[in-house]
Structure formats: structure tokens, C-alpha cells
TORPA-4810 file (N, C-alpha, C, O; in nm, 3 decimals):
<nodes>
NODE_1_-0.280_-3.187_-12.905_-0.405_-3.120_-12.933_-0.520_-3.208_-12.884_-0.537_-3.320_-12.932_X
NODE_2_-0.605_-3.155_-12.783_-0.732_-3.229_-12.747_-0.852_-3.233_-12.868_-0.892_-3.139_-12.936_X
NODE_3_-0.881_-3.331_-12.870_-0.998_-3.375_-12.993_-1.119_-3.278_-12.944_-1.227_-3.308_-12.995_X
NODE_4_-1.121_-3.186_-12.871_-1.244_-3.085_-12.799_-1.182_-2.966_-12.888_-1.246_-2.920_-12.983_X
NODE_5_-1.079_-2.926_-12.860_-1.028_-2.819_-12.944_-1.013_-2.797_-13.076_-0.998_-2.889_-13.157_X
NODE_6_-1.015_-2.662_-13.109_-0.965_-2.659_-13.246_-0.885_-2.648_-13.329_-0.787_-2.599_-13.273_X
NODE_7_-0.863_-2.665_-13.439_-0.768_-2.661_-13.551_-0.690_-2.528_-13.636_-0.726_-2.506_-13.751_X
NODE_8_-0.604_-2.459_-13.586_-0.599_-2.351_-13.649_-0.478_-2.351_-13.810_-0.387_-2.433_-13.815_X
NODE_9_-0.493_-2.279_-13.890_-0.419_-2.312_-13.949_-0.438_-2.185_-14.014_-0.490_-2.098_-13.944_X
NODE_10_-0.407_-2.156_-14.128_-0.375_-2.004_-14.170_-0.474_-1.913_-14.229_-0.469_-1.790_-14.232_X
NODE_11_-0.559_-1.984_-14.274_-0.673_-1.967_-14.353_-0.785_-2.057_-14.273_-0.875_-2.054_-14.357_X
NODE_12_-0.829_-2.126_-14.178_-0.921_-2.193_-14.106_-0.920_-2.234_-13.991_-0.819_-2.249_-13.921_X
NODE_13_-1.055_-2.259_-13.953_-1.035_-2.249_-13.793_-1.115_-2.433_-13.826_-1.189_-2.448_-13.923_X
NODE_14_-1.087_-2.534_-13.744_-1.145_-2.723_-13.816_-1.130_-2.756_-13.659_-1.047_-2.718_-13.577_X
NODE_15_-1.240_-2.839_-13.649_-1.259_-2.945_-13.521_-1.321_-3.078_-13.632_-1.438_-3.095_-13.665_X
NODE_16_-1.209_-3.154_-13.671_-1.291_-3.236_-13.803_-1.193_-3.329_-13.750_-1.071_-3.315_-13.751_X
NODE_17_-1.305_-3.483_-13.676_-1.255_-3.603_-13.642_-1.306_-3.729_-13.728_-1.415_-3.726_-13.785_X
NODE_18_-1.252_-3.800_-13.731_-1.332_-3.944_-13.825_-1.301_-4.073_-13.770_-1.195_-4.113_-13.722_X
NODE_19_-1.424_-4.139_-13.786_-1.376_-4.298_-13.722_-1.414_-4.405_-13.873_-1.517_-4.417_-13.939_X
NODE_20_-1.280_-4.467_-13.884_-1.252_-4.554_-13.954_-1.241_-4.653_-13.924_-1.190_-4.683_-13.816_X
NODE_21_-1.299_-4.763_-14.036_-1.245_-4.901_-14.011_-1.210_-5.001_-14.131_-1.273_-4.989_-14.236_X
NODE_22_-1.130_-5.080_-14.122_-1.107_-5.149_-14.256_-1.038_-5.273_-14.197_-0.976_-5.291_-14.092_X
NODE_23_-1.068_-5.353_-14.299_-1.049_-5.526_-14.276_-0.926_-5.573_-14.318_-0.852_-5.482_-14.358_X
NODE_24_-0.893_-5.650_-14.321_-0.748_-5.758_-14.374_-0.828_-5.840_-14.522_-0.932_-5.903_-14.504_X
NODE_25_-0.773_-5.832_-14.647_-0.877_-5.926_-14.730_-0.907_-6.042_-14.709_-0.820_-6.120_-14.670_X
NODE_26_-1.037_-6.083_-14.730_-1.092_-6.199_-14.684_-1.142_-6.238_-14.540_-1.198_-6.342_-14.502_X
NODE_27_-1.094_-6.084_-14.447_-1.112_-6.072_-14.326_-1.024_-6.122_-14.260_-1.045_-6.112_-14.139_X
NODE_28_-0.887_-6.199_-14.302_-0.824_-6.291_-14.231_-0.770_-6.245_-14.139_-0.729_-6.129_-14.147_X
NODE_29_-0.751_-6.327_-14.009_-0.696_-6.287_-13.868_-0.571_-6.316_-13.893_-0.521_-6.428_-13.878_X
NODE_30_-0.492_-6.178_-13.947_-0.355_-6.140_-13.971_-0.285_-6.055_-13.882_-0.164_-6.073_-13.883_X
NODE_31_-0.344_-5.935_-13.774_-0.310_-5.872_-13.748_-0.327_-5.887_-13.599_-0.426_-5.848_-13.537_X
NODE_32_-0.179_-5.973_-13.527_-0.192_-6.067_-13.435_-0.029_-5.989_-13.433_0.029_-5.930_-13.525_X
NODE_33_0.028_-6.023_-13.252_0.137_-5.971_-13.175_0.233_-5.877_-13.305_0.197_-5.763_-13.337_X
NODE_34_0.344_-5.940_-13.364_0.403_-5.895_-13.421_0.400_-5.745_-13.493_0.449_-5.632_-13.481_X
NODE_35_0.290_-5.838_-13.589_0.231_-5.745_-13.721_0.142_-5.607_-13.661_0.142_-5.489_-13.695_X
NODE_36_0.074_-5.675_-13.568_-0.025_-5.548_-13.457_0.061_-5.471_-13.403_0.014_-5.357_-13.397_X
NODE_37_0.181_-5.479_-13.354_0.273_-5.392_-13.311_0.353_-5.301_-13.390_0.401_-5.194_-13.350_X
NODE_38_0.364_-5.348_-13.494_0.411_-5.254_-13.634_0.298_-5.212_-13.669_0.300_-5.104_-13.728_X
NODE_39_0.205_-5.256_-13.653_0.103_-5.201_-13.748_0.038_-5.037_-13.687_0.013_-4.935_-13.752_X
NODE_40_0.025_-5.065_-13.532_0.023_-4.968_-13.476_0.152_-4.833_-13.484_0.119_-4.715_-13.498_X
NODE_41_0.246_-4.862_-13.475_0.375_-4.766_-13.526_0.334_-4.711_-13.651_0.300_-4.593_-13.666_X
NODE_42_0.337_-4.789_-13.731_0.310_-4.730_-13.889_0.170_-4.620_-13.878_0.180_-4.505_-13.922_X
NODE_43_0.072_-4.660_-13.830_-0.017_-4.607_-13.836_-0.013_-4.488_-13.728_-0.101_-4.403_-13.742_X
NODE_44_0.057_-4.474_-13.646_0.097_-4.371_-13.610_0.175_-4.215_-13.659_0.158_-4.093_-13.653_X
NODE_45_0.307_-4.360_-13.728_0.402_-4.234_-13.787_0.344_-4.233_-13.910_0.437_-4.255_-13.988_X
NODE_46_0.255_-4.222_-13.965_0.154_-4.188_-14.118_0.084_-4.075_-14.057_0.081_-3.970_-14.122_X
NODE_47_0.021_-4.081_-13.929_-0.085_-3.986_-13.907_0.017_-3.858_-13.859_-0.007_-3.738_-13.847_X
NODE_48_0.100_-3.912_-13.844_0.211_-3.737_-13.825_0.241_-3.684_-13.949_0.226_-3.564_-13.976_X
NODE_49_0.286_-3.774_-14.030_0.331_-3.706_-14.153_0.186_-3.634_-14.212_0.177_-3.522_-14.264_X
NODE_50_0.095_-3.715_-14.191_-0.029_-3.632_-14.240_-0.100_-3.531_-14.158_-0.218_-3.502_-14.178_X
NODE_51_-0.005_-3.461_-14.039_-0.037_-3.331_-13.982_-0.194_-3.416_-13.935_-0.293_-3.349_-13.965_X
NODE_52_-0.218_-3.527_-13.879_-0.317_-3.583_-13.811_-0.295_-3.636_-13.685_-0.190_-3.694_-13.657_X
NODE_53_-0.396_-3.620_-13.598_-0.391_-3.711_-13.461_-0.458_-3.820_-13.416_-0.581_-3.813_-13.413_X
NODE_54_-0.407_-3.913_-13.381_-0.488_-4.010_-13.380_-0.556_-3.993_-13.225_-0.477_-3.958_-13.137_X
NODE_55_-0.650_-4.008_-13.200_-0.756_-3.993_-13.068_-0.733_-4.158_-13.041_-0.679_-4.199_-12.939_X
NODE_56_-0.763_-4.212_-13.106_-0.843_-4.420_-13.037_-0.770_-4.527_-13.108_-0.824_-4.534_-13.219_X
NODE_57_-0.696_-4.595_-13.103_-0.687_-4.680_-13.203_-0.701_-4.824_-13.145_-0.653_-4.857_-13.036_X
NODE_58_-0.773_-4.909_-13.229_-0.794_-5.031_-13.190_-0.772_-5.135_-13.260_-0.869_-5.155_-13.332_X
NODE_59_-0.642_-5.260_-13.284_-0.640_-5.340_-13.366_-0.698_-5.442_-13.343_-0.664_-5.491_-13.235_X
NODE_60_-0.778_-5.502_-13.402_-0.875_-5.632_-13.380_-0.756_-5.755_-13.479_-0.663_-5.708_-13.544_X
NODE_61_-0.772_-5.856_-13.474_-0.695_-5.977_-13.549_-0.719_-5.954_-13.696_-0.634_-5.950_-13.785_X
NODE_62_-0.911_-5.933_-13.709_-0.942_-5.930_-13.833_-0.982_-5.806_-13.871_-1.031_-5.815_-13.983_X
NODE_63_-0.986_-5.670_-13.823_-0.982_-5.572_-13.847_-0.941_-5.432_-13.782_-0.935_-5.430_-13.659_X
NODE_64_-0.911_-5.314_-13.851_-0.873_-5.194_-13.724_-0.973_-5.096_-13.747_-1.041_-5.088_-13.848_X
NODE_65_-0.980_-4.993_-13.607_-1.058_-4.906_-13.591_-0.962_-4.804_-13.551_-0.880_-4.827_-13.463_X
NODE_66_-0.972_-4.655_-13.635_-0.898_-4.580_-13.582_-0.999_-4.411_-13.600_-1.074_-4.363_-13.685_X
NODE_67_-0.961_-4.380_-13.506_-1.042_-4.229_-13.478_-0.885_-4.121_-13.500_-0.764_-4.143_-13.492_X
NODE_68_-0.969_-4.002_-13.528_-0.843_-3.904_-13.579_-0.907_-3.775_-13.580_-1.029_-3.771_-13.595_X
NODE_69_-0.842_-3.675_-13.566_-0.864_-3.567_-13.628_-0.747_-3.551_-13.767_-0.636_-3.599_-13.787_X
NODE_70_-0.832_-3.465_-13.843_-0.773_-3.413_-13.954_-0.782_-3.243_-13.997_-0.890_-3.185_-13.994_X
NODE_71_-0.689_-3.193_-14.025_-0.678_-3.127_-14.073_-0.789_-3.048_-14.216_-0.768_-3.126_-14.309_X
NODE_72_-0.875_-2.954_-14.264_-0.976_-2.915_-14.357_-0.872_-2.953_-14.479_-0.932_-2.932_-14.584_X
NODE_73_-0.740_-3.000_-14.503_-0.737_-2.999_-14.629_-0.717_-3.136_-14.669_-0.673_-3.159_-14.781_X
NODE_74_-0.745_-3.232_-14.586_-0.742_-3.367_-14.626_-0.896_-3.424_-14.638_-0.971_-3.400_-14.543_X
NODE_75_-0.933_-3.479_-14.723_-1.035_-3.576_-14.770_-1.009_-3.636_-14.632_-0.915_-3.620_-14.555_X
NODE_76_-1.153_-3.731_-14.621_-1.159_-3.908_-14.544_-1.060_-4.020_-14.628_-0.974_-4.094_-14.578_X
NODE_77_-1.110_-4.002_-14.805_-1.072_-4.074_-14.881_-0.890_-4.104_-14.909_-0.826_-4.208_-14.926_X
NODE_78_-0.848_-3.955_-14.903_-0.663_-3.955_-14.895_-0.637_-3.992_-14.772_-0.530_-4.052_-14.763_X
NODE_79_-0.717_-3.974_-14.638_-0.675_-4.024_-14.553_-0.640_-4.197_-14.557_-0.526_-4.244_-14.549_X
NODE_80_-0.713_-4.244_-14.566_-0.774_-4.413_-14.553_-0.668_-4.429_-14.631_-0.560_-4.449_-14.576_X
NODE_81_-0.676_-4.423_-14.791_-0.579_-4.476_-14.891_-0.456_-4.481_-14.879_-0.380_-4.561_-14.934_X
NODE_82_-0.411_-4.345_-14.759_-0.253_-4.273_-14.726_-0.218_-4.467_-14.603_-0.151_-4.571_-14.598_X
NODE_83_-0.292_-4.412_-14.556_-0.297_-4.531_-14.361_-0.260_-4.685_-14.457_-0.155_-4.750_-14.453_X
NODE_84_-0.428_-4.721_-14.566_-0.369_-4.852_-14.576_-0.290_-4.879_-14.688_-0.280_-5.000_-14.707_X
NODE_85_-0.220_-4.796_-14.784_-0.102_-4.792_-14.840_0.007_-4.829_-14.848_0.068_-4.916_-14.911_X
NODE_86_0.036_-4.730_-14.753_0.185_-4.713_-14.658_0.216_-4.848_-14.582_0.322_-4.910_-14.590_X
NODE_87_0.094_-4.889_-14.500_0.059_-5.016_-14.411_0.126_-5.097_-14.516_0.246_-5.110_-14.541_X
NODE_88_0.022_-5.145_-14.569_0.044_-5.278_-14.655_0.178_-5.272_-14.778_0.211_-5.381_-14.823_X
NODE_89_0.236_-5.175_-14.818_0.385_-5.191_-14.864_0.515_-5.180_-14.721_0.636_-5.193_-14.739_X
NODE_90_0.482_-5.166_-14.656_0.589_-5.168_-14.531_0.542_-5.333_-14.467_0.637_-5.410_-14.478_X
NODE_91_0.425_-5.393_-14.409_0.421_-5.517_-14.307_0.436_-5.613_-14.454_0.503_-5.712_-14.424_X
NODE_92_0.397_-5.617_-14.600_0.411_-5.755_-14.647_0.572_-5.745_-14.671_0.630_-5.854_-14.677_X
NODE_93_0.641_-5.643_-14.682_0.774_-5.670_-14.658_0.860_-5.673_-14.531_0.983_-5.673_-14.535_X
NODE_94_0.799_-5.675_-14.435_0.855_-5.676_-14.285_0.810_-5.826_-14.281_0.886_-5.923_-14.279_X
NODE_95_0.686_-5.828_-14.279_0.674_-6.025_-14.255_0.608_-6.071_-14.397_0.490_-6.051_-14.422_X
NODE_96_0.705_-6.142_-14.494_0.665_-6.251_-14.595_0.570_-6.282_-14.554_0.480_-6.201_-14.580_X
NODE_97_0.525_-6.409_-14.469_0.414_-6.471_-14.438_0.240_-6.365_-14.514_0.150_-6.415_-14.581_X
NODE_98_0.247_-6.246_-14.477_0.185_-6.208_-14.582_0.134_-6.163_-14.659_0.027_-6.104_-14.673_X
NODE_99_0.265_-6.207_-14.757_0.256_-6.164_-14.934_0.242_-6.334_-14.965_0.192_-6.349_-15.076_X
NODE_100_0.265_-6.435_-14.913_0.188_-6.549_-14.958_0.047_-6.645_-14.888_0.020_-6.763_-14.908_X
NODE_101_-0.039_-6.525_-14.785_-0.123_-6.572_-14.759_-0.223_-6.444_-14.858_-0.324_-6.505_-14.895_X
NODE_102_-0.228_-6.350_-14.892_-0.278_-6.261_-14.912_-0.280_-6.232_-15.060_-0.173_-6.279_-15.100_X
NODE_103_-0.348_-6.178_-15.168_-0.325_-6.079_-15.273_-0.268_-5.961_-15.276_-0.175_-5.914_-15.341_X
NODE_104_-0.364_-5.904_-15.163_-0.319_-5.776_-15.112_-0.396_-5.790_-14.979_-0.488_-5.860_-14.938_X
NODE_105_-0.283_-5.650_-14.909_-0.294_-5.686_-14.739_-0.485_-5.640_-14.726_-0.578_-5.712_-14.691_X
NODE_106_-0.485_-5.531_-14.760_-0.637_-5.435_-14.711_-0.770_-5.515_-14.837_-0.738_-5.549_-14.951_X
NODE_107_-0.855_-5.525_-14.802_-0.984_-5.549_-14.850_-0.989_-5.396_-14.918_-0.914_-5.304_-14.883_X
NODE_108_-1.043_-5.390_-14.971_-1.049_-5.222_-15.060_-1.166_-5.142_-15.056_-1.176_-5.054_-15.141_X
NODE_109_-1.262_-5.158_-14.966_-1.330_-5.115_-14.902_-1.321_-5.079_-14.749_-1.261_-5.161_-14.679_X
NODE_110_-1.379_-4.951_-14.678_-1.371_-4.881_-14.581_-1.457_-4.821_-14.535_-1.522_-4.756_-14.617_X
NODE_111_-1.493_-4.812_-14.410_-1.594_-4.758_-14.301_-1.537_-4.637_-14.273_-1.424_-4.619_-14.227_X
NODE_112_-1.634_-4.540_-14.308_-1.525_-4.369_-14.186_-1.695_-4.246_-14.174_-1.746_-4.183_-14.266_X
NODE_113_-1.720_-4.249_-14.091_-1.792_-4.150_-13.990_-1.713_-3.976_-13.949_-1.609_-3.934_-13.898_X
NODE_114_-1.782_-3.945_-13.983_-1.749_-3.831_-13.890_-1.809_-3.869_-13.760_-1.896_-3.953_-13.737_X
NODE_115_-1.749_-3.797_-13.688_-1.815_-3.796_-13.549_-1.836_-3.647_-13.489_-1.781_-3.608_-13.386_X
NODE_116_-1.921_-3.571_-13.567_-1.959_-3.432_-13.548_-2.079_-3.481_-13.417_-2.096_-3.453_-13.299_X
NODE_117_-2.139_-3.562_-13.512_-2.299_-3.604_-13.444_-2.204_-3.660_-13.247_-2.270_-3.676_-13.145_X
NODE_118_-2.091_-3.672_-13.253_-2.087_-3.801_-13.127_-1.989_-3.737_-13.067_-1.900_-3.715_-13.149_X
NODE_119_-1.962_-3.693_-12.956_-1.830_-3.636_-12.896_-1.699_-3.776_-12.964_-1.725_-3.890_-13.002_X
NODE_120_-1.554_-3.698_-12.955_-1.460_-3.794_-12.948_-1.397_-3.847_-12.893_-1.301_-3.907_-12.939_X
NODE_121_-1.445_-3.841_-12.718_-1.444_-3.937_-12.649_-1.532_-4.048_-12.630_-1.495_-4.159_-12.594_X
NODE_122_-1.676_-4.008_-12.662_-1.778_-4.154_-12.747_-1.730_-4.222_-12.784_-1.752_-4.339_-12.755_X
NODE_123_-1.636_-4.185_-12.869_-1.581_-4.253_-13.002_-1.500_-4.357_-12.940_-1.518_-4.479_-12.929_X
NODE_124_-1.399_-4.274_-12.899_-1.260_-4.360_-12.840_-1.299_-4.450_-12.732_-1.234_-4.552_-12.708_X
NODE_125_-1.403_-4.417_-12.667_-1.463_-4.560_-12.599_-1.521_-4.650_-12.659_-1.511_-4.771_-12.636_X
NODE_126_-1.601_-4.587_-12.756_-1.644_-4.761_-12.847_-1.548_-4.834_-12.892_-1.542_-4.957_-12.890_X
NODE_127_-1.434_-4.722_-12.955_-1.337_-4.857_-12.991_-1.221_-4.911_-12.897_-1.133_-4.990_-12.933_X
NODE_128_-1.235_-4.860_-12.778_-1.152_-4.961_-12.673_-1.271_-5.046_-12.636_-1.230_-5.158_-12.607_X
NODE_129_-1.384_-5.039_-12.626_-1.495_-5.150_-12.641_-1.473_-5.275_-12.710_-1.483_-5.388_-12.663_X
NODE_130_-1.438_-5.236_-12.838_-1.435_-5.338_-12.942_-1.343_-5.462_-12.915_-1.353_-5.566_-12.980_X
NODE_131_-1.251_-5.441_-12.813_-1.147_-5.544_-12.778_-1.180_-5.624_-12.653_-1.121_-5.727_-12.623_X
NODE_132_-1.298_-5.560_-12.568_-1.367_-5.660_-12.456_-1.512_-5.723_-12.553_-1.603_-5.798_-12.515_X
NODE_133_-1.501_-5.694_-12.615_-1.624_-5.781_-12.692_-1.592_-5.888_-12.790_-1.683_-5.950_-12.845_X
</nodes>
């Protein structure tokens, strides 16, 4: 499904994309080869199960940016909570290292935009931006 098109579903017609972002706690630069490579999978196969597409995704060391469409019957809020959930009970048990650098993997705060105001190719270029900067 192109992020231009729309959403049909039985009862609604949705062109509803969001750009998110959220940190590692403490900001720590955790999310480096390994963990970034799972981390991206996971966050993939989450956005299927949640009948979502991901448009952009960008892992930074100390934080990720991910653009999506969603579906009208998901919140921003079930989204985010679903992504860093799932995340952080699957990588602190894939790599120990950390469940003893960390409390918990996600900072518990989150950035998410619609991007009605911005096409979602805007989008997906700022956050392949974010990795030459």
C-alpha cells in the first residue's frame, strides 16, 4: 500500500500516517549492529501484526524514528506502547548485556506527529536524513 493511498476497510475509508520517535533510557547508545538489526525485524513484524505499514524507519544508536500508516482503529498511543513493548521484552532477552545496563529498555516517553500537515515522503526523507547528520 502506497502512503498516497487510501485505507479501506469495512466501515472507513483512512490515509492516517504518524512519525514517531523514542529513546533508549538515559538515551544510551544501545542500539548498535546486532541489537539494530533485530530491532528493525521486530519492529517490522509488530507493524504487520498491527495491520500497519511502516513507510521510513531509522535507527539512530541513541534513538529510533519510525513513520507508518495506521489503520482508524488504532490510537498513536497503542501504537507506540504495542512497538516499544514487544521491543524491549524480546532484545533484553536476546542480548543480556541489556537487562544489566538498563532498568528498562525504552525511556517512557514518546514523540508521534501526524503527518497530515507534510506529505509521507517529507517524512521518510527527514528520517533517512537523520543518519547523515
Amino acid at each position: 500500500m502506497s502512503a498516497e493511498r487510501y485505507r479501506h476497510l469495512r466501515s472507513s475509508v483512512s490515509a492516517l500516517t504518524y512519525h514517531f520517535v523514542w529513546c533508549p533510557k538515559y538515551r544510551r547508545k544501545v542500539l548498535l549492529d546486532a541489537v539494530a538489526q533485530r530491532l528493525a525485524a521486530l519492529l517490522r513484524e509488530r507493524a504487520t501484526a498491527l495491520t500497519c505499514e511502516i513507510i521510513a524507519l531509522e535507527l539512530m544508536p541513541d534513538h529510533v524514528h519510525l513513520c507508518l500508516t495506521s489503520p482508524p482503529t488504532l490510537v498513536p498511543q497503542h501504537i507506540v506502547n504495542q512497538m516499544k513493548g514487544y521491543t524491549a521484552r524480546v532484545l533484553r532477552a536476546d542480548f543480556p548485556h541489556l537487562r544489566s545496563r538498563l532498568p528498562s529498555l525504552w525511556s517512557r516517553s514518546y514523540y508521534v506527529r501526524s503527518t497530515g500537515a507534510v506529505s509521507a515522503d517529507t517524512t521518510a526523507h527527514y528520517i533517512a536524513q537523520q543518519q547523515a547528520s
